[in-house]
C-alpha positions as CSV (number, residue, x, y, z in Angstrom):
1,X,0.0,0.0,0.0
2,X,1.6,3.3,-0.8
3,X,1.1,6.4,1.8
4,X,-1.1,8.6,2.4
5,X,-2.0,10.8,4.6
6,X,-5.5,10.9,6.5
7,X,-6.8,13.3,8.5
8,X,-7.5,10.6,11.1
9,X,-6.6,6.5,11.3
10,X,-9.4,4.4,13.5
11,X,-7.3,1.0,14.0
12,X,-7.3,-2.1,15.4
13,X,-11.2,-2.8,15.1
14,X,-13.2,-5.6,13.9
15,X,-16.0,-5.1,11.0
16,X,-19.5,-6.6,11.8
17,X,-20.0,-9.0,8.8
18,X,-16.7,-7.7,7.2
19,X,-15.3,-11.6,7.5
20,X,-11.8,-10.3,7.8
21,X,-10.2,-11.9,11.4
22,X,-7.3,-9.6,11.7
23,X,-8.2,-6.0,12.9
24,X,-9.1,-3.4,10.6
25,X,-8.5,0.6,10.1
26,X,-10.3,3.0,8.5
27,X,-9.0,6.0,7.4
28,X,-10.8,9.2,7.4
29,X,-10.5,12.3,5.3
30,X,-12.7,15.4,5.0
31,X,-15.2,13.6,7.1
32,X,-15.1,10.8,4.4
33,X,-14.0,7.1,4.6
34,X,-11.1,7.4,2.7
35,X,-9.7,4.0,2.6
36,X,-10.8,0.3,4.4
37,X,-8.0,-2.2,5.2
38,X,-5.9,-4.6,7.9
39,X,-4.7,-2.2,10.6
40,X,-0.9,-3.7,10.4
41,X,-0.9,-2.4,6.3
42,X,-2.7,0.9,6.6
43,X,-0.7,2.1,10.3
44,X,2.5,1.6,8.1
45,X,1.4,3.3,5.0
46,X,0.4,6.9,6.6
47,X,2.2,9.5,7.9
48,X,3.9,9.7,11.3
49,X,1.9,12.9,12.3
50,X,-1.8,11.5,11.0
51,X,-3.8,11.6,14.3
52,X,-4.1,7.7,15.0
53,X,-7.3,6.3,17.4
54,X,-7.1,2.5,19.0
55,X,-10.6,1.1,18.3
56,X,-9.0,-1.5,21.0
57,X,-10.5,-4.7,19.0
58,X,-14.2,-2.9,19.5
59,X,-16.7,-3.5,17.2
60,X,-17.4,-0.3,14.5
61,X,-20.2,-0.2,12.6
62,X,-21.8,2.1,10.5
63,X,-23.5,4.7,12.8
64,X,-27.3,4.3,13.5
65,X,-29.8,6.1,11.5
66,X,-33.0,7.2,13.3
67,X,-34.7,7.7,10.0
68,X,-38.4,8.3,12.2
69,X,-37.9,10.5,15.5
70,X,-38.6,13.7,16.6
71,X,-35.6,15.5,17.2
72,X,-37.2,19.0,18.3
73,X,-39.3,17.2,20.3
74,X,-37.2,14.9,22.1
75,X,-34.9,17.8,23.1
76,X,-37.5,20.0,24.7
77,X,-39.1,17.0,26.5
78,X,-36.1,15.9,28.2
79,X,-36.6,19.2,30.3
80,X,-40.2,17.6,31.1
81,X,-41.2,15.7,34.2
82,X,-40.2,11.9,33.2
83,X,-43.8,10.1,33.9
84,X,-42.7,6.8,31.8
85,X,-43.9,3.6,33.7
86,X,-39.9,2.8,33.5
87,X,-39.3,6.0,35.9
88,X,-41.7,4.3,38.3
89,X,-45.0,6.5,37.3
90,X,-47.6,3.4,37.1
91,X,-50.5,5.1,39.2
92,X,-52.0,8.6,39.7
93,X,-50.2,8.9,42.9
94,X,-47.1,8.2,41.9
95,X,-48.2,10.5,38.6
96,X,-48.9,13.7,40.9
97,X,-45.9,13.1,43.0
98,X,-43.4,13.3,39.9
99,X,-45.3,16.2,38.5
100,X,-45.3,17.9,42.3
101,X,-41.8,17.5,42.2
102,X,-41.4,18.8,38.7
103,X,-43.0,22.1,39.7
104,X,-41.2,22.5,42.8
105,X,-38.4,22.2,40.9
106,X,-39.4,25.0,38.3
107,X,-40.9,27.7,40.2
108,X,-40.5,29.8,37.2
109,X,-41.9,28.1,34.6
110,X,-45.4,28.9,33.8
111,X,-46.7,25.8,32.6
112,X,-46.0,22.7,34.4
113,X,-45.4,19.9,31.8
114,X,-44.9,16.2,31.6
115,X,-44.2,13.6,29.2
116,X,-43.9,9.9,28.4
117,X,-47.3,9.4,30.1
118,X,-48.7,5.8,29.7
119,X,-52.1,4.8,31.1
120,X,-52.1,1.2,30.1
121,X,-49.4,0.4,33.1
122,X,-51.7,1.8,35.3
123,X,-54.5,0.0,37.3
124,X,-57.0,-1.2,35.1
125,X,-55.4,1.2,32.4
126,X,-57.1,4.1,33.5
127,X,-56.4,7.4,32.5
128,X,-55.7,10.1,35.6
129,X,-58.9,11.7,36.4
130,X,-59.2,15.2,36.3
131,X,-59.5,15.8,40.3
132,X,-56.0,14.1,40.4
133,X,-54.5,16.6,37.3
134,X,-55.9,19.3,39.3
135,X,-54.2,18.1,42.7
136,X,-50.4,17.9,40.5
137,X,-50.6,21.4,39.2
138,X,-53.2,23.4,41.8
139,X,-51.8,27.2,41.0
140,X,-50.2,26.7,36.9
141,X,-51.9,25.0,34.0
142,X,-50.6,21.3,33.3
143,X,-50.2,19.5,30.0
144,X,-49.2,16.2,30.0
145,X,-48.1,14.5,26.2
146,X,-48.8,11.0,26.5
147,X,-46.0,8.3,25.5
148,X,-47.9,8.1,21.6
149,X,-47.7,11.2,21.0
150,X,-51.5,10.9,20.3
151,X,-52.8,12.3,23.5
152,X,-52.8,14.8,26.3
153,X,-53.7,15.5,29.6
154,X,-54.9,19.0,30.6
155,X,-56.0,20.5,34.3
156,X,-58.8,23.0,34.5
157,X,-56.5,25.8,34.9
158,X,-55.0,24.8,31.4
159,X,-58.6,23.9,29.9
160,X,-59.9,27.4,31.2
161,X,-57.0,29.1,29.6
162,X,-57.9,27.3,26.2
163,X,-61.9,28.0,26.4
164,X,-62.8,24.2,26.5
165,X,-66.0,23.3,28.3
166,X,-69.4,21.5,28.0
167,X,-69.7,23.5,24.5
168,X,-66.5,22.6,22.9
169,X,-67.1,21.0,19.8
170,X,-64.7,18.1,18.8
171,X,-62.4,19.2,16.2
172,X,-62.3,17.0,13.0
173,X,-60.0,13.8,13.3
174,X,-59.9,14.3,17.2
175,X,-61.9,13.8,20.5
176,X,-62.5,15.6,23.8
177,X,-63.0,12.5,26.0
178,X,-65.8,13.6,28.5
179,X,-67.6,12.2,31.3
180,X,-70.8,10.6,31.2
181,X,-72.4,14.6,32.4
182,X,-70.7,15.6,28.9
183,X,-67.9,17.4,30.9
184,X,-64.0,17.2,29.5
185,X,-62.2,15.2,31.7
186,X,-58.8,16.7,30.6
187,X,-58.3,14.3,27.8
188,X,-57.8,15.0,24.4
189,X,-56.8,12.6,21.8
190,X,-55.6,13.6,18.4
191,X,-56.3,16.9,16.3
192,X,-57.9,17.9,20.0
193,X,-55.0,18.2,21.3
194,X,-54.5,21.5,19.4
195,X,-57.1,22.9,21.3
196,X,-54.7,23.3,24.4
197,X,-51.1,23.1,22.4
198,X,-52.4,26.4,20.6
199,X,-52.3,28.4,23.8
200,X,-49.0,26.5,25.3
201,X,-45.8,29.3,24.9
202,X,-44.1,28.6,22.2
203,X,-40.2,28.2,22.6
204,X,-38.0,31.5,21.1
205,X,-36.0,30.4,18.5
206,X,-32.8,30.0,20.6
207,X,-34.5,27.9,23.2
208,X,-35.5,25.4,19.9
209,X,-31.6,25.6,18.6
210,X,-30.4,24.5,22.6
211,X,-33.5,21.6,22.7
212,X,-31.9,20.5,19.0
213,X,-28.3,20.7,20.5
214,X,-29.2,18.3,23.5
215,X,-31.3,15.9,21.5
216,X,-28.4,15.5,19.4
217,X,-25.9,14.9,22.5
218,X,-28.4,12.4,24.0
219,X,-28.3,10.5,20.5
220,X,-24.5,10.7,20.3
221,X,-24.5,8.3,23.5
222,X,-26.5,6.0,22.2
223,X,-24.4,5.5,18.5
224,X,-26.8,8.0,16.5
225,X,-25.2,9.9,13.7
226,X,-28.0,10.3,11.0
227,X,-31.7,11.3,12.3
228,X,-35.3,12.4,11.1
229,X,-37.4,14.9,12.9
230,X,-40.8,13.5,11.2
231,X,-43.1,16.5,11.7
232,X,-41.4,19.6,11.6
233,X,-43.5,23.1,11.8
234,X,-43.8,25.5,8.5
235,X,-42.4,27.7,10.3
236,X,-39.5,30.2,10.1
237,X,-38.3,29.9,13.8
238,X,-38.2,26.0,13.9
239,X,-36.5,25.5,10.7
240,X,-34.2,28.8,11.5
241,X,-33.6,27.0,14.8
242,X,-32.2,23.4,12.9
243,X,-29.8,25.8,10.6
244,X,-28.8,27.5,13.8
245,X,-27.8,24.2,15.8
246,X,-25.7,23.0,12.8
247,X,-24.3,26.5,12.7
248,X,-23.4,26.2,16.7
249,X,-21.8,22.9,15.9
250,X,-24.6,20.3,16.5
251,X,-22.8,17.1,14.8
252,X,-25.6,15.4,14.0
253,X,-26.6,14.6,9.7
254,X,-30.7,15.6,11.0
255,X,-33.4,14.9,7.8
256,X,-36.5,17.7,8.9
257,X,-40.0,16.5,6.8
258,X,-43.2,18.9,6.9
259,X,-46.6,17.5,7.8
260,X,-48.9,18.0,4.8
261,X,-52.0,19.0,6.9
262,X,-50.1,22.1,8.1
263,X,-50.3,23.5,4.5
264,X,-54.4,23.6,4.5
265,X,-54.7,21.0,2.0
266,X,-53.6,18.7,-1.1
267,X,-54.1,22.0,-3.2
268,X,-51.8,23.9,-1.0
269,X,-48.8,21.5,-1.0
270,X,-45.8,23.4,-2.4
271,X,-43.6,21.8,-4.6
272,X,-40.9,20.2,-3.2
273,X,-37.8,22.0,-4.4
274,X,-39.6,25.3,-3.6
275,X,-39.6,24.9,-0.2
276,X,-36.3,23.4,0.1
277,X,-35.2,26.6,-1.6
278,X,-37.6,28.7,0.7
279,X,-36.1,27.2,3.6
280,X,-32.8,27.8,2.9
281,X,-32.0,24.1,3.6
282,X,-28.9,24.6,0.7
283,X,-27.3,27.3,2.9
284,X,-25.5,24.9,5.4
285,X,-21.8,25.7,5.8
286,X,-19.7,23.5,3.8
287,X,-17.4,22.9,6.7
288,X,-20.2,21.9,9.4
289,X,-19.8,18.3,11.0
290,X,-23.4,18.1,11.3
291,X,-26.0,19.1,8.2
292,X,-29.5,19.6,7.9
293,X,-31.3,18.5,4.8
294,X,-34.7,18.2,3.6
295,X,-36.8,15.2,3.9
296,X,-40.2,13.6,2.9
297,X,-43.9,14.6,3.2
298,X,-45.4,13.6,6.3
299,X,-48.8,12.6,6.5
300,X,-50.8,11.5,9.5
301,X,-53.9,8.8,8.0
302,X,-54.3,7.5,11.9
303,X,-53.7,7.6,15.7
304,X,-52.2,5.1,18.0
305,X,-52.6,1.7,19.4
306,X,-52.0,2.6,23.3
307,X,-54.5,5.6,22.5
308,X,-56.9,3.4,20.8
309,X,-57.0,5.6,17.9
310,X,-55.4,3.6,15.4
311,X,-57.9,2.3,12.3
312,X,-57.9,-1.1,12.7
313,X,-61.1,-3.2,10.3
314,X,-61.8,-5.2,13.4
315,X,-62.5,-3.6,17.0
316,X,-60.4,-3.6,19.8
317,X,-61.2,-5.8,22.4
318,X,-61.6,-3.6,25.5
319,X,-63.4,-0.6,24.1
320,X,-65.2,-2.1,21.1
321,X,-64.1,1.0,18.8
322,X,-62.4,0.8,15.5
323,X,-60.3,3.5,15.8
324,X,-59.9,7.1,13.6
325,X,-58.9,8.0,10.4
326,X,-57.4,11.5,11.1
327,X,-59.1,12.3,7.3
328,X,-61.4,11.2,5.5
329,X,-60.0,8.2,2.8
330,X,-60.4,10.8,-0.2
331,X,-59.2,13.4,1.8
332,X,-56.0,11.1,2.2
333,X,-55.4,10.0,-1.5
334,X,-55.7,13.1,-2.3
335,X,-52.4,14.3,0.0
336,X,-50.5,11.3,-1.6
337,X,-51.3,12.5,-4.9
338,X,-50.5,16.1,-4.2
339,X,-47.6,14.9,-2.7
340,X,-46.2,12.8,-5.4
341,X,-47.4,15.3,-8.4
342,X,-45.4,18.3,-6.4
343,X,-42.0,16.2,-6.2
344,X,-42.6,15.0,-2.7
345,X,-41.3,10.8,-1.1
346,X,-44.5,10.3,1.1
347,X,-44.0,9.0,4.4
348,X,-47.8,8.4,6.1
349,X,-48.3,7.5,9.3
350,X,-51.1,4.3,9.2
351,X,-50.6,1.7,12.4
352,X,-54.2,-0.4,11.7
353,X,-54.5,-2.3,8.9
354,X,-57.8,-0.2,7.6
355,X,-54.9,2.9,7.9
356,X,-52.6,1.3,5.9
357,X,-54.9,-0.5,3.4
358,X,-56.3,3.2,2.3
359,X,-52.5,3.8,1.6
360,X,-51.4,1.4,-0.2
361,X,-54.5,1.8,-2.6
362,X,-53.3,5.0,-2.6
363,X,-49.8,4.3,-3.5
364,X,-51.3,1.8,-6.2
365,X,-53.6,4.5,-7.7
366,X,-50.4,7.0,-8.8
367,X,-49.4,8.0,-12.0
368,X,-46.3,7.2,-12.8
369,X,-44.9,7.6,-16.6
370,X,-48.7,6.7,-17.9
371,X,-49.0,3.5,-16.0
372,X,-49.7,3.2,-12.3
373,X,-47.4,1.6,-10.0
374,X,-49.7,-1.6,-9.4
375,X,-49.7,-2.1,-13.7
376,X,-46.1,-1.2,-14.0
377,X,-44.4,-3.0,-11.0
378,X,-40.2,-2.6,-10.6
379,X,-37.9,-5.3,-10.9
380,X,-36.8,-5.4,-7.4
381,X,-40.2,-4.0,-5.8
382,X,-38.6,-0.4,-5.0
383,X,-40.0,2.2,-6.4
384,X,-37.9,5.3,-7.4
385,X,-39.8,7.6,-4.8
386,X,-40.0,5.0,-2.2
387,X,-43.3,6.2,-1.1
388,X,-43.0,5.2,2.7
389,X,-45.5,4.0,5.5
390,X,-44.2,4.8,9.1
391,X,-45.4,1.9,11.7
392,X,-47.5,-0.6,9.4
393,X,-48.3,-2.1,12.6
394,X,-51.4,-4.5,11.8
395,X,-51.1,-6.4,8.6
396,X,-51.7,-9.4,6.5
397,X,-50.6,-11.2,4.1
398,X,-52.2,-9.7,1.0
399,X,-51.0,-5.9,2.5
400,X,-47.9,-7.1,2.6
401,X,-47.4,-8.7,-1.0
402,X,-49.1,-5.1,-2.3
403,X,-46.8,-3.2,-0.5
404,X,-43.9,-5.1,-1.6
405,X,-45.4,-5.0,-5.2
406,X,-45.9,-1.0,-4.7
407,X,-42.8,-0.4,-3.8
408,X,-43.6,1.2,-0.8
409,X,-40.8,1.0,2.2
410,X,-42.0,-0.3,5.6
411,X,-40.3,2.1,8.7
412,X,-40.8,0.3,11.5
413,X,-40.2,0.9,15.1
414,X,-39.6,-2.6,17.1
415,X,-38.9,-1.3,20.3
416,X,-42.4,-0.3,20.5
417,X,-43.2,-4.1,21.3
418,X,-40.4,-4.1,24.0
419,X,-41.9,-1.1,25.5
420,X,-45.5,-1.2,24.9
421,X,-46.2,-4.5,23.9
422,X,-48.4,-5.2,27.1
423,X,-50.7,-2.5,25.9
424,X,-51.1,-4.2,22.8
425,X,-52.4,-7.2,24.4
426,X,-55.2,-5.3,26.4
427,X,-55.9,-3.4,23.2
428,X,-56.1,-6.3,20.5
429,X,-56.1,-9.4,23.1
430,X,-52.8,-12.2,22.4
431,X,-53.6,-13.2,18.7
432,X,-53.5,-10.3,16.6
433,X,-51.3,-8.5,19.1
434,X,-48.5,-11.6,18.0
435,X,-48.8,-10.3,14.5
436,X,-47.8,-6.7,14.8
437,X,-44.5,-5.4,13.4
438,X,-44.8,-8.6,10.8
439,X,-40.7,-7.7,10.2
440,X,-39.9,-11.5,9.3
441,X,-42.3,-12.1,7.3
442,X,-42.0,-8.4,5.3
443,X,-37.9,-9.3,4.9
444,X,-39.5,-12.4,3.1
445,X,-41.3,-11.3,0.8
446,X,-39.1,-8.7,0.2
447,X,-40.5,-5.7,1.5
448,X,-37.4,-2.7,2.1
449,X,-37.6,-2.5,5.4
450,X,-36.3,0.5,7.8
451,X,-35.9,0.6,12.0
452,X,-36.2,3.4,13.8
453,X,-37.7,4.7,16.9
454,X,-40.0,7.1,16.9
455,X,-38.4,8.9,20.2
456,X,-39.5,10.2,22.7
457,X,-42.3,7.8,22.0
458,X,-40.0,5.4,23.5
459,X,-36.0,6.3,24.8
460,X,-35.1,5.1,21.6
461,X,-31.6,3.4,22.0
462,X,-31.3,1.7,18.4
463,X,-29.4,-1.3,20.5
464,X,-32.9,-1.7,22.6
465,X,-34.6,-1.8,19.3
466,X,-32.0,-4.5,17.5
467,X,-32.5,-6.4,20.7
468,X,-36.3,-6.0,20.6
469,X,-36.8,-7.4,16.9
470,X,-34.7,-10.5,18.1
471,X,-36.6,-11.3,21.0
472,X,-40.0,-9.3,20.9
473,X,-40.5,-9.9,24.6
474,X,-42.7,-7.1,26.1
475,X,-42.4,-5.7,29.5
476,X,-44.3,-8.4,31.3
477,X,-41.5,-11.3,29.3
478,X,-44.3,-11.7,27.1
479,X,-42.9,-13.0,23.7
480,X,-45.4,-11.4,20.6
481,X,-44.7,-13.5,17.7
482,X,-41.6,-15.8,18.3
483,X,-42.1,-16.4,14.4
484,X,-41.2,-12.3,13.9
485,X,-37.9,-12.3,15.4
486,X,-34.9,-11.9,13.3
487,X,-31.3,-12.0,13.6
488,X,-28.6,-9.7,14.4
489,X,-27.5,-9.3,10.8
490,X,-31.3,-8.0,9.7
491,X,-31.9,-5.9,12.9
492,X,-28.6,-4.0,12.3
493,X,-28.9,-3.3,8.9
494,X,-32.8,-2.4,8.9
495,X,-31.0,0.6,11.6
496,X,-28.4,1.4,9.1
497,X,-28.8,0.4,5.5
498,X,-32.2,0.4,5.4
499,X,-32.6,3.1,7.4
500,X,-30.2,5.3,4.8
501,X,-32.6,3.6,2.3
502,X,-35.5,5.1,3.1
503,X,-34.0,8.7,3.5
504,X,-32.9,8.7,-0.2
505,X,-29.2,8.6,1.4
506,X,-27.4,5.3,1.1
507,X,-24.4,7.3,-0.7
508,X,-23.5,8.8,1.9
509,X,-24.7,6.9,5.2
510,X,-25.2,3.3,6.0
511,X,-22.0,1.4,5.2
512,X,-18.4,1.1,5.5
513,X,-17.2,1.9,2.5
514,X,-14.9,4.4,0.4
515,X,-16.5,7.9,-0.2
516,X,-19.3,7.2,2.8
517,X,-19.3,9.7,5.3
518,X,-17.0,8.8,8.4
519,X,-19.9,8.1,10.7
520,X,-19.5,4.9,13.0
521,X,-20.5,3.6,16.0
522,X,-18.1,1.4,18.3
523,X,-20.1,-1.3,20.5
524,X,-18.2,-3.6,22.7
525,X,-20.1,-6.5,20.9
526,X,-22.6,-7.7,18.2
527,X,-25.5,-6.8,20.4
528,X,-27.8,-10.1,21.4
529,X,-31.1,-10.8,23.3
530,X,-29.4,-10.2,26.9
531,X,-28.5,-6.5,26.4
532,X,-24.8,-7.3,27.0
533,X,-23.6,-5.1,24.0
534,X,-23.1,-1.4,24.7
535,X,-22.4,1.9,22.5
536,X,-18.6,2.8,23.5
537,X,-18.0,5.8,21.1
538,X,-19.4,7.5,18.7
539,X,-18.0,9.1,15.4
540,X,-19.7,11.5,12.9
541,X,-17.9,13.1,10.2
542,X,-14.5,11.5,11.6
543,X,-14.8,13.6,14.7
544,X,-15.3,11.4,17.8
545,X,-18.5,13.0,19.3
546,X,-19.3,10.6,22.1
547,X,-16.6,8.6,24.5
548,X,-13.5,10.2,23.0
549,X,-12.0,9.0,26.8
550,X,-12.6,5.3,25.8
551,X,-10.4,5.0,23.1
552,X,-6.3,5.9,23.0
């Protein structure tokens, strides 16, 4: 090998997969893999004074892609009061008593907030009652975001602030839950939720850009270089605020994607490289480790499982409802349409199968070079826009061979079963619970498939979600589906390749190879069912971001 000179040599590591048993280096120049090969040949061929890190036989991969998140959101709910059933919040006492201490703890803020709220790990799965949201937040309005992301929990103080009462109509594609007197109960599901967000102070600008910064710190230490805030705002601050934090440094590669019901309607859905343009998402300096970049069209069809608000054909067992479409099926083709006509990859959020079905007929409905995409087909079942379908929970067989034949790519989050999988079983009873996140049989027949996390749904540690699609063992040590597990090799690379895959950026993220961007993670392990592996350090753009003290 003749020398060169790198800005940076990572050496002596192994390669997942790679099938090379000596250790291996990879050399790193303008945040680019440069060049791949045995540690001993590449140490000798560069330069004394190229900066040189011992991977210490550690395991690198490619870093993780969280290609379904929200970043935004994650960062400003980590100042929130924790109310996850894994912090111990499993009843309304213990629920008042971590939003007591919240408050006590913020004097100044004027809102008290919570988050990662679960009522299925409570007694009988019973929401808080209002009387108890009153008693956590007596003198300040309280809003409480429930795990989903479907749901909130509102005192009186915040519901009088907001004008809810008796009168309040229910907003299309939402509900204000209300007692059997027709009162709110401080529930809101869905577009209701609106109804209190709306008078909630919104964050400056600089408070958005600090939020972004410390979303992207917490996903450093868990091996996250690439991520997708799935529901950004059209709006100047927010996307001002994602420039800003790569500006300040935020080394992070973050993919933002608009919500398609924020621009009115199908009609209104700007063209693509318009916006892209608008938002000056091409003015990101050349020299930044991290980059912001411009992603698909997101489209809500439904709501949640643990909310019962997903649109599933058969009822859920406990409360007999089928669900909600969050618009009406013609409402929805109509977005994909828009979408696809204006330049736009679709990325629709449908969990129950009577969600996803309207999608895929959808999908199959678009024009495409005079033929739709059912008549026309691909030869390897990807279509060029890869058209996505975040969740596609519920399935069967048929919806699977359709979205294969559409070309649609599944993004799936399988740490939802390790974390809410008990839910799912009071929701849809054992049987058709067993069948959700169908990841096996979707690899099968061929489907692309993509991990991701959906944070702060759930903590989001891409090792707790390879572990979950290998064992699918819910918090109770319930396994959903032993037939659905896969191995190590598919979990990793649905959190990588396929993850690059469905972000339209597998040339530059999602493999080890020359040209790729310098982004690795370094686990002590290949990560298996008993948790033992563990994120060491973390690199993105060649710049060790995350446990720089662990390697020499």
């Amino acid at each position: 090998m003749s020398t060169f000179d790198p800005d940076v040599l990572f050496h002596g590591a192994r390669l997942a997969f790679g099938g090379a048993p000596e250790p291996m280096a990879v050399a790193v120049a303008r945040r680019r893999i440069l060049a791949v090969g045995p540690s001993d040949e590449m140490i000798s061929a560069v330069g004394a004074n190229v900066k040189k890190v011992n991977v210490r036989g550690m395991l690198l991969i490619p870093g993780f892609n969280d290609c379904h998140m929200h970043i935004l959101g994650y960062g400003l709910k980590l100042t929130s009061a924790n109310l996850r059933p894994d912090a111990g919040v499993r009843d309304a006492g213990s629920f008042v008593e971590a939003l007591r201490r919240w408050a006590q703890a913020n004097p100044d803020s004027a809102w008290v907030r919570g988050a990662g709220y679960n009522q299925n790990a409570f007694p009988d799965a019973a929401h808080v009652p209002l009387a108890e949201l009153d008693r956590a937040a007596p003198d300040r309005p309280l809003i409480v975001y429930h795990a989903s992301g479907h749901a909130l929990l509102a005192n009186s103080r915040a519901m009088a602030l907001a004008g809810v009462g008796p009168g309040t109509q229910d907003p299309s594609g939402g509900e204000i839950v209300r007692d059997a007197d027709g009162n709110p109960t401080g529930l809101f599901l869905e577009s209701a939720m609106s109804l209190i967000t709306n008078v909630v102070p919104m964050p400056t600008r600089s408070q958005m850009a600090d939020a972004i910064r410390r979303a992207a710190s917490a996903l450093a230490r868990v091996g996250v270089t690439s991520a997708s805030d799935m529901g950004v705002d059209n709006d100047e601050s927010e996307i001002g605020a994602y420039r800003d934090a790569v500006e300040q440094g935020t080394a992070l590669r973050m993919t933002v994607s608009p919500e398609a019901a924020e621009f009115g309607s199908p009609d209104a859905v700007p063209n693509r490289e318009t916006l892209e343009r608008d938002w000056g998402l091409n003015k990101v300096p050349a020299d930044a480790v991290g980059t912001v970049r411009l992603g698909p069209l997101k489209l809500y069809a439904d709501g949640a499982l643990t909310t019962r608000t997903a649109a599933l054909r058969e009822p859920f067992i406990d409360t007999g409802t089928t669900g909600m479409l969050l618009h009406e099926p013609d409402e929805l083709r109509a977005y994909v349409h828009a979408g696809h006509r204006q330049g736009w990859q679709m990325a629709v959020h449908a969990i129950g199968d009577r969600a996803v079905e309207i999608i895929v007929d959808a999908v199959e409905g678009l024009d495409v070079a005079g033929e739709t995409l059912a008549q026309r087909g691909t030869s390897d079942g990807r279509a060029v826009r890869r058209h996505r379908i975040e969740h596609c929970m519920l399935l069967d067989d048929d919806l699977i061979a359709r979205i294969r034949r559409a070309g649609i790519v599944a993004v799936m989050q399988p740490e939802f079963i390790a974390r809410l999988g008990d839910a799912y079983v009071l929701g849809l009873g054992p049987e058709r619970a067993s069948s959700l996140n169908p990841v096996a049989r979707m690899l099968r027949a061929g489907v692309p498939v993509a991990f991701s996390s959906d944070c702060p749904v759930v903590p989001g540690a891409p090792l707790d979600g390879v572990r979950a699609a290998m064992v699918r063992r819910t918090p109770s040590g319930t396994v959903l589906g032993a037939s659905e597990c896969v191995g190590v090799a598919e979990a990793l690379g649905a959190y990588t390749e396929g993850a690059a895959y469905a972000v339209h950026d597998e040339s530059e993220t999602g493999a080890l190879a020359v040209g790729m961007r310098a982004d690795f993670a370094i686990l002590t392990d290949l990560p298996d069912g008993s948790g033992a592996s563990e994120v060491v350090a973390t690199v993105c753009g060649g710049h060790v971001i995350h446990g720089a003290d662990k390697l020499q």
